[in-house]
Every structure is written in C-alpha cells, then in structure tokens.
Residue, then its C-alpha position, 0 to 999 in steps of 0.5 A: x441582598x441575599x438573591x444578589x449575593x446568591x447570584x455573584x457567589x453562584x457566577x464565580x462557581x460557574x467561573x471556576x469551573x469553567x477555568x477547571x474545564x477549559x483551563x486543563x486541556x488548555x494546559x495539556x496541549x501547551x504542555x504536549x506542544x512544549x515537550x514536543x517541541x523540546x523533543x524536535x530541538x533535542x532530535x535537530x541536534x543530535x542529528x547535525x552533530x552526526x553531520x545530517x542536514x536538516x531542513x528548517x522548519x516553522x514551530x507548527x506544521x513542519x515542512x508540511x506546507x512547502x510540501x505540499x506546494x511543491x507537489x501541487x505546482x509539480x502536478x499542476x503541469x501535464x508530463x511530457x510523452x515519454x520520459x523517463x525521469x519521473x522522481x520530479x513527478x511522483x516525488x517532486x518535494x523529495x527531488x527538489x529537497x536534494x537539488x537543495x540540500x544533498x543526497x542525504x537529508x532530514x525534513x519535518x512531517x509535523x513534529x516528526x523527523x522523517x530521514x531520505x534513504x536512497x542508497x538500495x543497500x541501507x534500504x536492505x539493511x533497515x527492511x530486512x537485515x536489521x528489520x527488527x530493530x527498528x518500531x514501525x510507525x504507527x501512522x494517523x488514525x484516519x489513514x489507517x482504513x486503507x490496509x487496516x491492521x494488517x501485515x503492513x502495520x503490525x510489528x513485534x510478536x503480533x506481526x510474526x504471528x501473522x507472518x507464520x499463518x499466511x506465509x505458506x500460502x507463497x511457498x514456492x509450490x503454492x506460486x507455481x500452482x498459480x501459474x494456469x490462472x495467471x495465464x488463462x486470465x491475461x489470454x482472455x484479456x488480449x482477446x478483448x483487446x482484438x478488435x481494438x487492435x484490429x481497429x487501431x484504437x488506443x487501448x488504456x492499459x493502465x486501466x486493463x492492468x488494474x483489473x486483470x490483476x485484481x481479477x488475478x489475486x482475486x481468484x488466487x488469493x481469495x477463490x473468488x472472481x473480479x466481479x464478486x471482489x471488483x466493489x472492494x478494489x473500486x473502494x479501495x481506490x477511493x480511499x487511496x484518493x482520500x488518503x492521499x489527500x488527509x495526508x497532506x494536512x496537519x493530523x488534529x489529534x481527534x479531528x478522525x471523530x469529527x462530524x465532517x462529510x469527509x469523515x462520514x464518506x471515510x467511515x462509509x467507504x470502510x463499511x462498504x469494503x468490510x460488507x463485500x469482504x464479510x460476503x466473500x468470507x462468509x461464501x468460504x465458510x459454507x465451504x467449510x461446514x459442507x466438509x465439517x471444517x475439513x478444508x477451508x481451502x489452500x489458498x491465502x483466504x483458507x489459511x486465514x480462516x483456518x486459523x479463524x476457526x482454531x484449526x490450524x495444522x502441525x506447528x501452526x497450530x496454536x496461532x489464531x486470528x480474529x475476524x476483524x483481523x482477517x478482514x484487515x488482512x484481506x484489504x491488505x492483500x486486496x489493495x497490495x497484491x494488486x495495485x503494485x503489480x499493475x504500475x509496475x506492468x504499466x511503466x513496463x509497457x510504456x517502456x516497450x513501446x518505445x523500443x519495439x526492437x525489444x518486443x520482438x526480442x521478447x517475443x522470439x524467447x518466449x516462442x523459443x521456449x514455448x513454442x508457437x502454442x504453448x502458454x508459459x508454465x511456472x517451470x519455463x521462467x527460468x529459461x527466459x533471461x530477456x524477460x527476466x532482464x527487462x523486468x530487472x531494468x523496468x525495476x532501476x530505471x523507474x524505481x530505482x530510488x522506490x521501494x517498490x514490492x511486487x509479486x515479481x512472478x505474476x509480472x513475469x507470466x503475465x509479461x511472457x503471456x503477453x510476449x508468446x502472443 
C-alpha cells in the first residue's frame, strides 16, 4: 500500500514537472505568436489608413508560400534570347504583385511588413539623405555567414566607426592608383580569349567576369592574387546558393543549431572562407613584423589591420577593430566588390552584342583618346562620354527598379580596355 502510494504520488510529481517544462515554452511561444500577430493586425491598419495596399496574408507564414511558387514557376521556364525585360525573371512575385495591386504595395515576409520601393528618388532619400533614420534590419541567424558583421550589417556608431577606418582606402587617389592593375589584368584575360576568338568558340563571359574582377579586388583590396583568394570566392558562391535557398523558408527560431546536414555544410562552408582568409591576414601581418609594424600596406586589408594592431594615424587613431571583425570585413568586400560588378559587365555585353554599331562607336572613342596603343589610365575617364553614357543606360535599362552598388570605376576600365582592343 505504501509502494503504491509512493508510486501515484511519485507520477503526479513527474507529471507536474513536466506540464512546468513543457507547458512554459508552450505558453511563451502562443504568447510571442499573439503579440506578433496583434502587432501585424496593428501594422495592416495603420498602413491602409495612410491609403497603402496590403497584400492578404494567411496567420503563419505570410506571403512566403505564394512567394515562392511564383518564383519557382517563373524560373521553371528557360528565358528567351535577348530580352531585355528581366523584372519577371529576377523578381517575378514582385513583377506580378504590381500587375495586381499597383506600383505601390505591402506584402508579408512572415510576420514582417516589407513595403515596394520603386521610385529612384525615395530610394535616395531612405539610403542616403535620411539613412540614419531608418534601423537596418537585423536578418536571420542562418543567412548572416554570407557578408558577416560587416558594413552591410552594421548600423549606429559601430557602423560609423567601421565607415571611418576603411573609407580612405576609396579616396579618389587610392581608385586611380588602381587603374594599371585593372588594366594589366583585363588585357591578360583577352588574350586568353584569342584563340577562342580566332576559333570562333563561344566564350562564357559571365564566368570570365566572375574571375577577373575577383582577380581585381583580390590584388587591389587585399594584395593578394586570384589563386590565393579564388577558394573564398568559390565558397562564397555556394553560400550565395545556400542562402538563396534558407531564405525561401519560414525562419524557425533555433532551427540554425539544428544537427541538419544543411546546417553542417553552413557551419563548414563558413569555416572554410575564415581559414583562407586567416592565411592571407596572416601573409600581411609577417609584413608588418618585417618593418616593425611601420606599414602594413595602403590598401583595404592594410587599413583594417592598422586598426587591428592599435596603429592607426591622425584622427583615426582611436577606432580599432577585432580579428573577427576584420574577417567579417573582408567577406564583405570579397563577395561585394566583385560580384556586383561582374552582373553589371555581363548584362553590359549582352546588350553590346546586340548593337554592334555601338561597339564600334565605343571603340573609335577609346582609340580617339588613347591612341592605338595606349591603355587607358584613370585620368582619360573623363573624356569618354560614349563609354560613360552606355554604362548609364546598362544601369536604367536593367536595373532601373534595382539598387544595384557597384564599383563604377572598375566597369569603366575594364570596359574601355576591352573597347581599346
């Protein structure tokens, strides 16, 4: 009788703690989905009352699923050659949400508001006259290997501070400095392209942008050469894929701890690019302990360390930054100063090709310029209007609804280089 009452008494403990462990995430997260909830109703209202349009959305997800089915069937289907319409392919949920509701419009990312800007001027006015206004979005836990805490990320004083240490690096003395690099290494890419143009073989120059402006921000940036860096531009490539892909789904508060092969090949990717960069850091500071900390370079990667090391100059002096913050940086930069620059080439050419009378327009500038034989130097820019004027259109023809940042110098060499031959 004792041993049974031992035993009822001893379940309903068991019970009890139980309904104590599960029962108080349980209330948490029905409390966290109430008030989130109340929050989007509260958000909806405000929004309609100022005559915005919001898209109807189901309790949970949002928009997410029509999202992503939109995208799905758009890129399910190969484009047709040589169009230039391409908001229905890169954006199409956004293309067909305006057929539907009107230029302008909120839709639902989750519990999250996300409102279409697509007038240039607001675009100014949010991303630089009132920029400080307006709290960057802090993003999901398990898309953030990509760029890290970088400048992308950061905001307030940290992202200031962060401005101020690498912002010399892109004086304009620094970009122009940059100009022979730029041009040795777009000439050594058309002449690998030679015998494929004597051959009359299709060349891929999507892919052969990829690399020759990592190859350029490799050796401008960082003072190191494609194949040291080329690992972390593969990497971060796949990452790109990998993001793309996490952020087509409902974030799970958590989920990024998660044993998932998924997030296994997230942790390992992120591993790998911080090993290749440590290496390339590590090449720089040897440099630095050869001349006693004098110099570690001029460069992006030289400021960074400089203020790594507690060695900044004049009114910088102070601003420091951590190695995990220099990293972040660098995949920053890695992934950014390349990959934006490569598109914008690519689209560039494509339209080129199918206006040949321009691309001997082009030509005939670059060699009234130059010469027959000269490469183009940073100070001969600009006296090319044409190349000037066909960046401009590339830029409103395709990107017209995009804010696209790119390092508009490095197009424009690598353009007229191309164009001088």
């Amino acid at each position: 009788m004792g041993l049974a009452l031992f035993d009822v008494r001893y379940t309903e403990v068991c019970v009890a703690l139980l309904v104590v462990v599960l029962g108080s995430p349980l209330v948490y997260a029905t409390q966290t989905l109430l008030i989130k909830w109340l929050r989007v109703l509260r958000a909806r209202r405000m929004f309609e009352t100022q005559g915005f349009k919001c898209l109807p959305r189901p309790f949970f997800t949002g928009n997410l699923p029509e999202f992503v089915a939109i995208n799905k069937k758009a890129r399910s289907e190969p484009m047709p050659d040589r169009v230039h319409a391409v908001a229905p392919r890169v954006l199409p949920y956004l293309y067909k949400w305006s057929q539907t509701y009107g230029e302008y419009f909120i839709y639902w990312f989750g519990f999250q508001p996300r409102y279409i800007i697509q007038d240039p001027e607001v675009g100014k006015e949010l991303l630089v006259t009132k920029s400080g206004h307006f709290k960057k979005p802090s993003g999901r836990p398990d898309t953030k290997d990509l760029t890290g805490m970088g400048l992308v990320s950061l905001d307030g004083e940290k992202w200031a501070q962060h401005r101020r240490i690498i912002n010399p690096a892109f004086f304009v003395d620094k970009l122009k400095a940059m100009a022979p690099t730029v041009g040795d290494l777009t000439v050594e890419m058309m002449r690998k392209w030679e015998p494929h143009v004597k051959e009359k073989e299709a060349i891929n120059v999507a892919e052969e942008f990829q690399n020759l402006t990592a190859d350029i921000i490799a050796h401008t940036a960082f003072g190191s050469s494609f194949g040291e860096g080329k690992e972390v531009f593969y990497l971060q490539h796949e990452q790109q894929v990998l993001v793309s892909k996490l952020s087509s789904r409902i974030y799970i508060p958590g989920s990024q701890f998660f044993p998932t092969q998924e997030n296994w090949h997230r942790k390992s990717i992120d591993k790998r690019i911080r090993k290749v960069l440590g290496q390339i850091i590590g090449k720089r500071l040897e440099l630095g302990k050869a001349t006693r900390g004098d110099s570690y370079g001029n460069d992006l990667l030289g400021l960074m360390l400089a203020a790594n090391q507690g060695v900044m100059n004049g009114n910088a002096r102070s601003l420091s930054m951590g190695l995990d913050e220099l990293i972040d940086e660098c995949k920053t930069f890695f992934f950014a100063g390349h990959e934006t620059t490569a598109t914008l080439l690519t689209f560039m050419f494509l339209l080129l090709a199918t206006h040949p009378e321009w691309q001997e327009r082009l030509r005939e500038e670059v060699r009234e310029v130059c010469g027959n034989k000269q490469i183009p130097t940073a100070d001969s820019l600009n006296n090319m209007k044409l190349v000037s004027r066909t960046i401009q259109y590339n830029l409103q023809l395709y990107f017209k609804r995009c804010f696209l940042v790119a390092f508009g110098g490095m197009c424009t060499w690598i353009l007229i280089t191309w164009s001088y031959k």
